[in-house]
C-alpha positions as semicolon CSV with decimal commas, in nm:
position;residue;x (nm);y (nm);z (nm)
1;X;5,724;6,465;4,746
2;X;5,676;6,514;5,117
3;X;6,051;6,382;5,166
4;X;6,126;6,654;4,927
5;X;5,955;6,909;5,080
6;X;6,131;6,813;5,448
7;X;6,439;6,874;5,266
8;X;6,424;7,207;5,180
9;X;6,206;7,323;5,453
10;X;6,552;7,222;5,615
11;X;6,768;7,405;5,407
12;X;6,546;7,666;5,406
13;X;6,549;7,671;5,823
14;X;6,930;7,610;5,847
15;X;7,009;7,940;5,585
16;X;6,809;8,097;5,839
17;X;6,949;8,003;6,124
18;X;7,329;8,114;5,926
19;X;7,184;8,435;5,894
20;X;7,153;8,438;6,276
21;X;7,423;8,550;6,440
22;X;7,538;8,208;6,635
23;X;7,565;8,383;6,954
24;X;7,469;8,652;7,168
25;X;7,734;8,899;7,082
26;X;7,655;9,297;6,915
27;X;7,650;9,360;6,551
28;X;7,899;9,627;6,618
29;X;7,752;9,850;6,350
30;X;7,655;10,164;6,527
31;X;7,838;10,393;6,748
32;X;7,542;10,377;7,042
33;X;7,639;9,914;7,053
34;X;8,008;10,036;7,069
35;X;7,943;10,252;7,329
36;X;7,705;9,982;7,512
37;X;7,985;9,715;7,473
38;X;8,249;9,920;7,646
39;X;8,028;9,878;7,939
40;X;8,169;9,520;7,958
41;X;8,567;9,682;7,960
42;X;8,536;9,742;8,317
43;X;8,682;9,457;8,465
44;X;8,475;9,267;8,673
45;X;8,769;9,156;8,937
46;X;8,876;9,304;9,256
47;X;9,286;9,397;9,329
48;X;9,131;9,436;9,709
49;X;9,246;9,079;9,786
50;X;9,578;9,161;9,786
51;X;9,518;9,329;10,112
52;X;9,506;8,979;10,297
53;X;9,914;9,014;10,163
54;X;9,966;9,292;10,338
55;X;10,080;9,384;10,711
56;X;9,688;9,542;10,707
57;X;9,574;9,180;10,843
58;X;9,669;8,929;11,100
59;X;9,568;8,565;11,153
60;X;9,140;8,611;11,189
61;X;8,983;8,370;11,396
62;X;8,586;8,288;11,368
63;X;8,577;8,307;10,984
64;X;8,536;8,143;10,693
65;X;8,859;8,035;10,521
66;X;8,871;7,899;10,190
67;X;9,185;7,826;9,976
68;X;9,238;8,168;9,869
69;X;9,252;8,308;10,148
70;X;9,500;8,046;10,289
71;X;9,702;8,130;9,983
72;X;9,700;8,488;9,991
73;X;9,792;8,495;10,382
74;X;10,105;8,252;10,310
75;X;10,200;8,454;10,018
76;X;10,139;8,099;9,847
77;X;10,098;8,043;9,443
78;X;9,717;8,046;9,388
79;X;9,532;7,716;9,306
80;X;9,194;7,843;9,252
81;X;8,993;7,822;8,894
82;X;8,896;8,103;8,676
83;X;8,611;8,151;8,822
84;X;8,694;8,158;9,196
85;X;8,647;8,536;9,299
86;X;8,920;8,763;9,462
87;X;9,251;8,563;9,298
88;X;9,504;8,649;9,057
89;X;9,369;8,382;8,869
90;X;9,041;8,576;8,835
91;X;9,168;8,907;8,802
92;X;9,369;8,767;8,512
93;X;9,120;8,604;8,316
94;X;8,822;8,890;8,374
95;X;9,098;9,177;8,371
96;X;9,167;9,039;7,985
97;X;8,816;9,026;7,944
98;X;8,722;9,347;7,950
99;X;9,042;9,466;7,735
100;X;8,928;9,195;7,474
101;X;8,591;9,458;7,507
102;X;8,813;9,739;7,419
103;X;9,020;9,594;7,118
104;X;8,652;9,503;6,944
105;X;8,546;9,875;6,967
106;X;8,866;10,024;6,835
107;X;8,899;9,742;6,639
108;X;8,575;9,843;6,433
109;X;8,532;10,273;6,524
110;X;8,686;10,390;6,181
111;X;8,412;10,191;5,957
112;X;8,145;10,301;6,164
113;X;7,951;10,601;6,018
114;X;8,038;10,937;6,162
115;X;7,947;11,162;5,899
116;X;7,793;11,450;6,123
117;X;8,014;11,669;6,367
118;X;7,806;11,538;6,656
119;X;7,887;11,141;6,546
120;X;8,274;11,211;6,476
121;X;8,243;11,341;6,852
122;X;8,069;11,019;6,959
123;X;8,295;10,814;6,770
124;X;8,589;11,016;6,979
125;X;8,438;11,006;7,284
126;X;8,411;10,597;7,227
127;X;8,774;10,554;7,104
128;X;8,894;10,748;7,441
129;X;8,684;10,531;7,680
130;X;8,817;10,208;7,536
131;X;9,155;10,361;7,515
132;X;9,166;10,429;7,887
133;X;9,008;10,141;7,999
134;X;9,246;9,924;7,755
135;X;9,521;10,109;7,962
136;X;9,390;10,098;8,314
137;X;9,343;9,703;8,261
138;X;9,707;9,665;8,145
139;X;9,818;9,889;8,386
140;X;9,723;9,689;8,685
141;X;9,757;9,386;8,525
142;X;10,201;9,429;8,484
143;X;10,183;9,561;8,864
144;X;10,039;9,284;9,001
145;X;10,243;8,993;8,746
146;X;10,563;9,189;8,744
147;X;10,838;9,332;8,904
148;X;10,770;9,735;8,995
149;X;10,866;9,947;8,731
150;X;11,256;9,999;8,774
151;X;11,388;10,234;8,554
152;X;11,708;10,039;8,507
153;X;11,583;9,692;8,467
154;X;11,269;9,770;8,324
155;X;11,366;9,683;7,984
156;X;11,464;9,353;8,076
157;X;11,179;9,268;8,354
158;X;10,922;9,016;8,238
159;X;10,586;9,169;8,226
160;X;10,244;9,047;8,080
161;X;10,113;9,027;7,721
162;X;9,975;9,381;7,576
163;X;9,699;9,289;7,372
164;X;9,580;9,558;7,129
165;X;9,409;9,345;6,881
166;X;9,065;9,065;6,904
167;X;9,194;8,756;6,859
168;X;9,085;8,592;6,524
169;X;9,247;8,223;6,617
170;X;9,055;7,988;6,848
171;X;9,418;7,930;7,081
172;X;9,637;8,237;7,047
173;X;10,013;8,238;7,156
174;X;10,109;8,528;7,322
175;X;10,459;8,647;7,474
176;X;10,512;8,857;7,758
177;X;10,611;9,211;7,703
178;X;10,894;9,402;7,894
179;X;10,745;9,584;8,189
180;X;10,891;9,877;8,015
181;X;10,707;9,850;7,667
182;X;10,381;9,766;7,897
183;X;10,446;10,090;8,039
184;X;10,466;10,249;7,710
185;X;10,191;10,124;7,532
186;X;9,978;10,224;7,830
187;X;10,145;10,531;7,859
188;X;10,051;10,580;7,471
189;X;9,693;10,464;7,497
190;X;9,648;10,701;7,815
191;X;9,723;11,016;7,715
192;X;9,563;10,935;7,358
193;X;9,241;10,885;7,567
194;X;9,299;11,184;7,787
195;X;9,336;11,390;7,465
196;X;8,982;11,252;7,309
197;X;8,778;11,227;7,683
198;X;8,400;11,350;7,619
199;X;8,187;11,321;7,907
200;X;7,908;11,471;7,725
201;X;7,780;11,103;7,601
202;X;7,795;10,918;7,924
203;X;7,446;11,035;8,023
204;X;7,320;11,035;8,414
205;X;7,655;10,756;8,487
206;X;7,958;10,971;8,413
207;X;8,095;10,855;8,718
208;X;8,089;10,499;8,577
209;X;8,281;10,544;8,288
210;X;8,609;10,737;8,251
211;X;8,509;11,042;8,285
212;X;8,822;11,348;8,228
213;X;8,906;11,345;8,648
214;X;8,866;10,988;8,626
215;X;9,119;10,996;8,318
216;X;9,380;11,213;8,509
217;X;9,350;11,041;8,864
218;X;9,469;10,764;8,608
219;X;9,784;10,924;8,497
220;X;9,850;11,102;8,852
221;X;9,890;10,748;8,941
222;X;10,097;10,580;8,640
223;X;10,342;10,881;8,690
224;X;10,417;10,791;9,033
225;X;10,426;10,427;9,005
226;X;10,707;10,496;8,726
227;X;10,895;10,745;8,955
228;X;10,809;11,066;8,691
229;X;10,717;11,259;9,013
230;X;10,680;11,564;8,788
231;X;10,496;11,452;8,513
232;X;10,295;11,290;8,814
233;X;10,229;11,664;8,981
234;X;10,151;11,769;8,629
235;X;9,822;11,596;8,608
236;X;9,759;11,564;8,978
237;X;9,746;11,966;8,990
238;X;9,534;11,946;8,600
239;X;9,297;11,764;8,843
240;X;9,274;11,937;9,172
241;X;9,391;12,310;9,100
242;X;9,459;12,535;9,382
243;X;9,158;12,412;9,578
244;X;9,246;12,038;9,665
245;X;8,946;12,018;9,962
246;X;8,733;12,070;9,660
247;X;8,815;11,650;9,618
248;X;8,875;11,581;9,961
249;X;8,545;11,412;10,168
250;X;8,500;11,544;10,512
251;X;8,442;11,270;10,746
252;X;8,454;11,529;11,014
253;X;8,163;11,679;10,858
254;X;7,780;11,683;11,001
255;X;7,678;11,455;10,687
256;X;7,969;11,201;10,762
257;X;7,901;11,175;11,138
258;X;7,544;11,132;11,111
259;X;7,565;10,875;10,864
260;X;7,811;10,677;11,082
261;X;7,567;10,515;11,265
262;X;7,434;10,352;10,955
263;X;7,578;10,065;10,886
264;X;7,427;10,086;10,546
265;X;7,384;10,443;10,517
266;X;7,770;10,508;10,548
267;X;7,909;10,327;10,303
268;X;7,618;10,439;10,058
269;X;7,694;10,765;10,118
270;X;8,094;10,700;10,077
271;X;8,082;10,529;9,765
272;X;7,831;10,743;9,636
273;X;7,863;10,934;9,274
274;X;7,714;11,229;9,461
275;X;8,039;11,262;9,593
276;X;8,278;11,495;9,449
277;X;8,598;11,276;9,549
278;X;8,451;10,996;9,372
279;X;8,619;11,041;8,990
280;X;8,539;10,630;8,904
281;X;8,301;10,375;9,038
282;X;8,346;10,026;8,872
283;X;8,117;9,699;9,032
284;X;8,309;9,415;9,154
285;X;8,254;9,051;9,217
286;X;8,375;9,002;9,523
287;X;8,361;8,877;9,853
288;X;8,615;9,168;10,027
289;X;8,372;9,295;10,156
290;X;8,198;9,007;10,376
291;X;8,313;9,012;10,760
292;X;8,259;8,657;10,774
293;X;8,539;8,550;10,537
294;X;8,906;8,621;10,498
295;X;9,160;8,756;10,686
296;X;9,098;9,078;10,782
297;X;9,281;9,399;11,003
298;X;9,323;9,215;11,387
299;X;9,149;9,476;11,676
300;X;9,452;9,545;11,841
301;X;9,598;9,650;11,521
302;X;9,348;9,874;11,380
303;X;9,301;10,061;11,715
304;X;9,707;10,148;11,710
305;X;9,705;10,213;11,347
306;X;9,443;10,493;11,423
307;X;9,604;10,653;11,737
308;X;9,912;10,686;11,552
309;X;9,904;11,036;11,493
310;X;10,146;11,320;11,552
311;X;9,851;11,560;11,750
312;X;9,805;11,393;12,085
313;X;9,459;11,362;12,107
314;X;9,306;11,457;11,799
315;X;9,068;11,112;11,669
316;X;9,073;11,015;11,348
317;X;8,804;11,012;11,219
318;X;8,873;10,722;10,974
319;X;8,875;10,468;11,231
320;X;8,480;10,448;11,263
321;X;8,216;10,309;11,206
322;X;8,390;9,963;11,160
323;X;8,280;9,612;11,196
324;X;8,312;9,293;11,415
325;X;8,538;9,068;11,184
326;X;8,543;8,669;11,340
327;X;8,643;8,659;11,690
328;X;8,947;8,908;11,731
329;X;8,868;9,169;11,426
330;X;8,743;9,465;11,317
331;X;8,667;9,586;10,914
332;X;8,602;9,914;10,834
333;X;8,276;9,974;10,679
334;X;8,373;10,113;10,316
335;X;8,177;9,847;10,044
336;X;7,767;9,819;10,090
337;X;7,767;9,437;10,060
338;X;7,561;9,394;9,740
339;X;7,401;9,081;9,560
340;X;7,277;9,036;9,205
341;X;7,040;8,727;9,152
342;X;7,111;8,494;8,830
343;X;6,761;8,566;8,787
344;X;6,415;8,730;8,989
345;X;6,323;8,353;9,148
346;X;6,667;8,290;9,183
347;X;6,823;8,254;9,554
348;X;7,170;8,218;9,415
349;X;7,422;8,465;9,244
350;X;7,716;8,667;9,256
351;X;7,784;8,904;9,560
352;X;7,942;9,250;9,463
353;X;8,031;9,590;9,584
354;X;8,089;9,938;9,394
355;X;8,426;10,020;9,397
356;X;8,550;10,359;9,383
357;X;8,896;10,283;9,088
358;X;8,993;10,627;9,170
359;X;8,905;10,910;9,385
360;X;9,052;11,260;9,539
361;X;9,238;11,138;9,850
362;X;9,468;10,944;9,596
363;X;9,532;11,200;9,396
364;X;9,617;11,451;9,667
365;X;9,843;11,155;9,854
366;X;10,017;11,087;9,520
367;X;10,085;11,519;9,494
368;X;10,219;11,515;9,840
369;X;10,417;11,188;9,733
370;X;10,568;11,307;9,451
371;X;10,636;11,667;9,632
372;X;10,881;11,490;9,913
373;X;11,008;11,290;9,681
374;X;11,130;11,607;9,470
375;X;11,267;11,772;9,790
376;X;10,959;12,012;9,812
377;X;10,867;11,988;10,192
378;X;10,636;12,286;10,220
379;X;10,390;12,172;9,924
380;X;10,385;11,876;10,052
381;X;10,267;11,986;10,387
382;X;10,005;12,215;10,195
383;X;9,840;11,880;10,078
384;X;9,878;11,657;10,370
385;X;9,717;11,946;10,585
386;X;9,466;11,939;10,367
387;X;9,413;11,587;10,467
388;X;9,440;11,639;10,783
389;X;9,189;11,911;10,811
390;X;8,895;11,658;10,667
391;X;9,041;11,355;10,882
392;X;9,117;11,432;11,290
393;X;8,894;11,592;11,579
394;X;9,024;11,879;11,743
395;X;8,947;12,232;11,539
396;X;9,238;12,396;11,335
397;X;9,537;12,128;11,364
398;X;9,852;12,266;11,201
399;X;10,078;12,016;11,096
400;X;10,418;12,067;11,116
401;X;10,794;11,876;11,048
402;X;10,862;11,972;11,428
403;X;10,523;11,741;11,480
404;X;10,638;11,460;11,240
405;X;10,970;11,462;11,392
406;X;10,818;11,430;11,738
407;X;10,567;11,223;11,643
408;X;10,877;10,935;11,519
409;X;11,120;11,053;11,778
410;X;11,359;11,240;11,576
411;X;11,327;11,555;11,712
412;X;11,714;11,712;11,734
413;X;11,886;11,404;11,535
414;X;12,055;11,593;11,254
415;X;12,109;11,256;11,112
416;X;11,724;11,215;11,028
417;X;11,631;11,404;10,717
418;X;11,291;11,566;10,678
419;X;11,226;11,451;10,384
420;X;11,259;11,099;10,501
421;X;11,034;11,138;10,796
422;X;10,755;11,310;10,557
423;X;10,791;11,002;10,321
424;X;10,742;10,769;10,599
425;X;10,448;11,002;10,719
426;X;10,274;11,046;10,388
427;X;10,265;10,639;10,362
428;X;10,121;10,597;10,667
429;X;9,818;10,828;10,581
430;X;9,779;10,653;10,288
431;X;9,781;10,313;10,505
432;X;9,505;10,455;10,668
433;X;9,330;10,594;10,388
434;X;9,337;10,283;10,180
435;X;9,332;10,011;10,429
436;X;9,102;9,705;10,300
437;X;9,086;9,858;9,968
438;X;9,424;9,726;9,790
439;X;9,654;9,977;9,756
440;X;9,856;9,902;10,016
441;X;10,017;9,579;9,850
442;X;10,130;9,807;9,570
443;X;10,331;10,077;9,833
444;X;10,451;9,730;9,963
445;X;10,620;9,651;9,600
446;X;10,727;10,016;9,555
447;X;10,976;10,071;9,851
448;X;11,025;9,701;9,915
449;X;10,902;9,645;10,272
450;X;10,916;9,336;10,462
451;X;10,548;9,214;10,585
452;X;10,519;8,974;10,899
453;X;10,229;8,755;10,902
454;X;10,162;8,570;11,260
455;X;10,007;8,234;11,243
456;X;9,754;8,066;11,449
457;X;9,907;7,998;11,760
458;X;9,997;8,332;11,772
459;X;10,383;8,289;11,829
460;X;10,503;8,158;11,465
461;X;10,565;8,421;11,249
462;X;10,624;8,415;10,843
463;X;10,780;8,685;10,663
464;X;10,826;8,794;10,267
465;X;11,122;8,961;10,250
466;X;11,158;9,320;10,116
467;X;11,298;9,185;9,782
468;X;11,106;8,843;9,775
469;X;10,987;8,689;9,457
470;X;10,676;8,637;9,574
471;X;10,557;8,984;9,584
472;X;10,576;8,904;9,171
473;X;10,243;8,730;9,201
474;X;10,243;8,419;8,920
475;X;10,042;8,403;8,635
476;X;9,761;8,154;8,597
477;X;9,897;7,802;8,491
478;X;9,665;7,758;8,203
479;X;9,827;8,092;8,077
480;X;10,187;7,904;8,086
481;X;10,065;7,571;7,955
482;X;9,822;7,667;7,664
483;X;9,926;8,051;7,617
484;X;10,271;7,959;7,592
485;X;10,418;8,266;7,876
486;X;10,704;8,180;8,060
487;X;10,627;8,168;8,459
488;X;10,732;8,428;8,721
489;X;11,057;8,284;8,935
490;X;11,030;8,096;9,289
């Protein structure tokens, strides 16, 4: 009797515990746990380390170097685990993440009840955000594994699995899409999201979600990076009207310049959702943002990149505050260096920083961008002045081609177009604007420039050629052995 009594008290207990759900994922059967998971389809992983790639850094002395940081600086295949922070590897693996978030929301939406007005809105407002964020994760993912978008071999470039379904198989084979069809699905999934955007359920964190700006800062940016400069100027001007400074922070401003002499206060204030330039803030596990690791801008670098201006002695204002990186450089304080705990008595956990995914400045540098590149020199002056006016010292600064054409010492070759000089201008500002933040590998990959990396003793130099294969960064070797993708070239 009592053995018979263990037995189903067992089999009582175990059809309890099957009732349980085995782990600690959401019964996906409201709208407001759809909405919470797409929380998680942010990715977690910073594209900032591929500024140690760029010609932003130099060989950093007095700092921590671990093997990614070796790798990136040598342009080297990366041997680091999943789990190692600020890799492709990790972007790879948290970047798919976060779009696996997505697919289980849109996967589920049209069996959720939405019988009301107000919860067929909701439901819309949830399909958009993990429509754009299913995008914006693809989206960086085939620029940073593939070739650059080339209209005439995009067809035929390689690019990275779209996933648009959860998977349902413990290992899953996947192939690699074109770079085109990447581009269209996103393209697809984008504007979809644009079309549904409702900001009206994101609460007091709009700027943490994609909000509309957020949305079109998106697609200002896909445009470009696919060469539709005027599809691109369609949605940056959507976005900024006739009033750009309306987006644009002034860091010659009273606010700016007395926060600069916080070294906490600044970047609080910068990265702040206060800030109308701010469209998307997303938290990243990362180390970027330490000045005791990595590679980072050299001093005698970053004080030339800064002078380099065409107004003589206008400062820019960008330049400062900034940081003592190692022994011989300087990092420019963007990120408040954050830390989250694993738990309240824990004195280990991840360190992090708020990232701002998009913001004004981009969006205005992607107008002018898109202006030269269509032949329209006056615009595009309209838009870098505007920069200009919320970046250097000296009261009203007019810019002008006769000061660009100066300023690279053109002035009187007829064989030196305008429109190339303003190109060549326009990337430098975004240089500047961007520096430590990422972007600058991706201008790198679009216009194919060399990058000249100077090793220890000073003297050696290595180089990755404008057209190397290595600028193609591979995908993780787990991806290849057990996914079953074919590996980028060497």
């Amino acid at each position: 009797m009592l053995v018979l009594l263990a037995l189903m008290t067992l089999v009582s207990a175990c059809e309890e515990f099957l009732d349980e759900v085995p782990d600690n994922r959401v019964a996906l059967d409201n709208l407001n746990k759809a909405q919470q998971l797409l929380t998680n389809a942010y990715s977690a992983s910073s594209y900032a380390f591929t500024d140690w790639m760029t010609d932003n850094v130099g060989f950093t002395t007095g700092v921590t170097l671990r093997n990614n940081h070796i790798s990136a600086y040598a342009w080297e295949d990366f041997i680091d685990g999943p789990t190692e922070q600020d890799t492709p590897i990790y972007f790879w693996f948290e970047t798919y993440t976060a779009i696996a978030h997505a697919n289980e929301v849109l996967a589920i939406l049209d069996d959720l009840p939405a019988g009301t007005e107000e919860l067929r809105a909701q439901r819309d407002a949830a399909e958009s955000e993990a429509l754009l964020t299913r995008a914006y994760g693809h989206f960086m993912l085939v620029n940073l594994f593939a070739k650059h978008y080339d209209q005439s071999t995009a067809s035929s470039d390689p690019g990275v699995p779209f996933v648009d379904t959860p998977e349902t198989v413990f290992i899953q084979q996947y192939e690699r899409n074109s770079v085109q069809e990447v581009y269209q699905r996103v393209e697809e999934d984008m504007l979809r999201g644009i079309e549904l955007v409702n900001e009206s359920f994101f609460a007091n964190s709009g700027k943490y979600h994609f909000n509309l700006n957020a949305a079109l800062a998106f697609a200002s940016r896909f445009y470009l990076f696919k060469g539709d400069y005027d599809r691109c100027l369609e949605f940056s001007n959507r976005l900024l009207g006739s009033n750009a400074s309306n987006f644009i922070r002034d860091l010659t401003s009273e606010e700016y310049l007395n926060a600069s002499s916080s070294i906490t206060g600044y970047p609080q204030l910068y990265s702040s959702p206060d800030q109308p330039s701010n469209f998307l803030l997303m938290r990243k596990i990362s180390l970027v943002q330490r000045t005791d690791f990595a590679h980072g801008p050299l001093s005698s670098f970053y004080g030339e990149l800064f002078a380099s201006n065409p107004f003589l002695t206008a400062d820019d204002f960008r330049e400062n505050p900034a940081l003592v990186k190692g022994n011989n450089g300087v990092f420019p304080v963007r990120y408040e260096s954050l830390f989250e705990r694993s738990s309240l008595n824990s004195n280990v956990g991840f360190p992090y920083h708020i990232a701002l995914a998009f913001r004004g400045e981009e969006v205005l540098l992607n107008r002018a961008e898109a202006n030269v590149l269509l032949n329209r020199l006056d615009e595009a002056l309209d838009d870098l002045q505007t920069l200009t006016d919320r970046r250097y010292s000296g009261g009203d600064i007019q810019l002008t081609i006769e000061l660009i054409r100066n300023f690279f010492g053109a002035a009187g070759n007829p064989f030196v177009r305008d429109q190339d000089l303003l190109l060549e201008y326009t990337l430098l500002e975004r240089r500047k604007e961007f520096i430590a933040q990422g972007l600058r590998w991706f201008d790198i990959k679009r216009y194919e420039l060399p990058v000249d990396h100077i090793l220890a003793d000073e003297v050696s130099i290595i180089r990755l050629e404008s057209d190397d294969l290595r600028k193609v960064l591979q995908i993780p070797e787990s991806a290849v052995d057990v996914g079953g993708l074919n590996p980028n070239p060497r």
